[in-house]
C-alpha positions in Angstrom: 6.2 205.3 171.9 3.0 205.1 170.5 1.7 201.8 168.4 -1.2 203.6 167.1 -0.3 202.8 163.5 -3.3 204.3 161.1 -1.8 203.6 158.0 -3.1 200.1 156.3 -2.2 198.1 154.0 -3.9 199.0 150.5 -4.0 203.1 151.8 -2.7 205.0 149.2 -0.3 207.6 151.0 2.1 210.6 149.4 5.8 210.3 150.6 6.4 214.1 152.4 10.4 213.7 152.5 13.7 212.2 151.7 14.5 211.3 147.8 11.0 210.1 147.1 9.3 213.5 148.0 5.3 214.1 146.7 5.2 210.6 145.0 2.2 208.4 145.5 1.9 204.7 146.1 0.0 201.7 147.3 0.9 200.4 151.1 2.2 196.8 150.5 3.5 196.1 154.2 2.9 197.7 157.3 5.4 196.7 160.1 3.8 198.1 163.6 6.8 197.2 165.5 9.4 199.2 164.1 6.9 201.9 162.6 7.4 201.5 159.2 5.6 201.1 155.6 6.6 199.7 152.5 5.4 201.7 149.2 4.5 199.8 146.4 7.6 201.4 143.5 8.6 203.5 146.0 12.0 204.0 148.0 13.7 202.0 145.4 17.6 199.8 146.7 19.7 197.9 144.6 20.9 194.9 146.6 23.4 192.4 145.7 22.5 188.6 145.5 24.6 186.0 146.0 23.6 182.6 143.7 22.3 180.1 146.5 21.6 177.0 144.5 23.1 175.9 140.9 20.3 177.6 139.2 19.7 180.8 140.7 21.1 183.8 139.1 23.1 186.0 141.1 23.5 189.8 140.0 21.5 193.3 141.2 18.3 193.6 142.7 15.9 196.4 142.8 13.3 196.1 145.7 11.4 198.9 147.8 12.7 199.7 151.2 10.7 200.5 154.5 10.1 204.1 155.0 9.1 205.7 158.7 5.4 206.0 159.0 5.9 209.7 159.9 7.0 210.6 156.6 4.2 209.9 154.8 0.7 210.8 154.7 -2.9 209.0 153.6 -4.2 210.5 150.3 -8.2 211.5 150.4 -9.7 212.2 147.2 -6.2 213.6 146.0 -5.1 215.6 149.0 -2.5 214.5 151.4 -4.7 214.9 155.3 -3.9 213.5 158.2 -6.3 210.2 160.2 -8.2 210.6 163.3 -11.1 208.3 165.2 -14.5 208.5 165.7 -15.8 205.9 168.2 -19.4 204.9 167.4 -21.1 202.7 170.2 -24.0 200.1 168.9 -25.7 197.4 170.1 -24.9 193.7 169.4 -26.5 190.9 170.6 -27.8 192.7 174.0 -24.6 194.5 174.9 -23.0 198.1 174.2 -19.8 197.3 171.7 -17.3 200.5 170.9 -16.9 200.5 166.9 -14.0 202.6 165.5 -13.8 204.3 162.4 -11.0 206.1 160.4 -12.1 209.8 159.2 -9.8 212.6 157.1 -9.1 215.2 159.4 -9.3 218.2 156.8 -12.8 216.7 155.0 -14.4 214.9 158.3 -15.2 212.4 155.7 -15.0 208.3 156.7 -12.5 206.5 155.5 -13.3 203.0 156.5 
């Protein structure tokens, strides 16, 4: 299983299935363990809270549910495209230091 996780948090990414299909959203959470995001409005539950304390109001909760990274996709200037690497070496300091960089596959452009 690969923990190469190039979705960030802040990426705005288009959801490619389930009930959510072609909407956009902002990445709030990325969890690399279990290779999932969170999408800001996105993948909406209701979930039912129990009162803990005297004041807290008890009732239905709407809150955004982790989808699989694989089923959505980074938006680049509008288009859904997928992330690859470039590695670019450079000199710090006296010694040769790898620097990666995130680039859309379909433009070549550099992401970050």
């Amino acid at each position: 299983m690969s923990n190469s996780v190039k979705i960030k948090r802040g990426d705005t990414v288009v959801i490619t299935t389930g009930k959510d299909k072609d909407k956009k959203g902002k990445v709030l959470v990325v969890d690399r363990k279990k290779n999932r995001v969170i999408v800001e409005g996105q993948n909406m539950i209701t979930k039912h809270v129990k009162a803990n304390q005297q004041g807290q109001q008890s009732g239905l909760v709407k809150k955004e549910a982790p989808i699989h990274i694989s089923n959505v996709m980074y938006l680049h200037k509008g288009k859904p495209t997928r992330i690859g690497y470039t590695v670019e070496q450079k000199e710090v300091n006296g010694k040769m230091v790898n620097i990666k960089h995130r680039v859309a596959k379909s433009t070549g452009d550099q992401i970050d």
